[in-house]
N, C-alpha and C positions, 0 to 999 in steps of 0.2 A: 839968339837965345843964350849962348855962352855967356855974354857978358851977364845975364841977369844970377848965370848959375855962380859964375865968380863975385857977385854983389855978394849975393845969398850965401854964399861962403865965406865970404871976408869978414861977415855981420857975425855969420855964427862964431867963428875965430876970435872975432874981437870979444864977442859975450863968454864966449869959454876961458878969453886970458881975463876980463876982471872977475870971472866966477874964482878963479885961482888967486888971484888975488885977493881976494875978499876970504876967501879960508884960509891963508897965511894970514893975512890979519887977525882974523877970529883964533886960529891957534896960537897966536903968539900973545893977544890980551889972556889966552885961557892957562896957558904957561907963565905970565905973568903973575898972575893971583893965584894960582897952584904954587909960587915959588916964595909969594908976600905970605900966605897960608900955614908955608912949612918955615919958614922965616918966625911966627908970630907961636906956633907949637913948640918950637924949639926957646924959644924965650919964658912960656908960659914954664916947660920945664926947668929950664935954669931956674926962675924964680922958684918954683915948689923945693927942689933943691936946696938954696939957700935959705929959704926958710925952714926945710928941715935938719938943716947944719944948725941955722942959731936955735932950735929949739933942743936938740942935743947937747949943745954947748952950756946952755941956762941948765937942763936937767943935771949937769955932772955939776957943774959951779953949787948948786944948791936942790942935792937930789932928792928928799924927801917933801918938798913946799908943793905942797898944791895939790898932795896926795892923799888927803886924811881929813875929815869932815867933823867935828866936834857938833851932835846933833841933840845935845843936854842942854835945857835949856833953866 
C-alpha cells in the first residue's frame, strides 16, 4: 500500500509544481501589460505636454489671433 501512497503523492507534487508554474506564468504576462500600460500613460503624457508647449508657444508669437469674434454682419 506504500507504494500506491508514494504514486499518489508524487501525482499530487507534480500537479502542485505546474500549478506554480502556471501562476508565474500568469504573473508575469499580468506584469507585462501592467508595464506596456504605464509605458503607453506615460507617452500619452508626454504627448499632451508637447502639445501644450506648442500651443503656449503660438499664443506668445501672435497673442491676441483667435481671441475676438467680429459677429456684425
Amino acid at each position: 500500500m506504500s507504494i500506491g501512497i508514494n504514486a499518489a503523492g508524487a501525482s499530487a507534487l507534480t500537479a502542485a509544481q505546474l500549478q506554480s508554474q502556471v501562476g508565474v506564468s500568469v504573473a508575469r504576462k499580468t506584469l507585462d501589460q501592467a508595464k506596456a500600460q504605464g509605458d503607453a500613460a506615460v507617452s500619452l503624457l508626454d504627448a499632451a505636454a508637447q502639445t501644450q508647449k506648442a500651443m503656449v508657444d503660438r499664443v506668445s508669437i501672435e497673442p491676441f489671433k483667435g481671441t475676438m469674434i467680429d459677429v456684425v454682419a
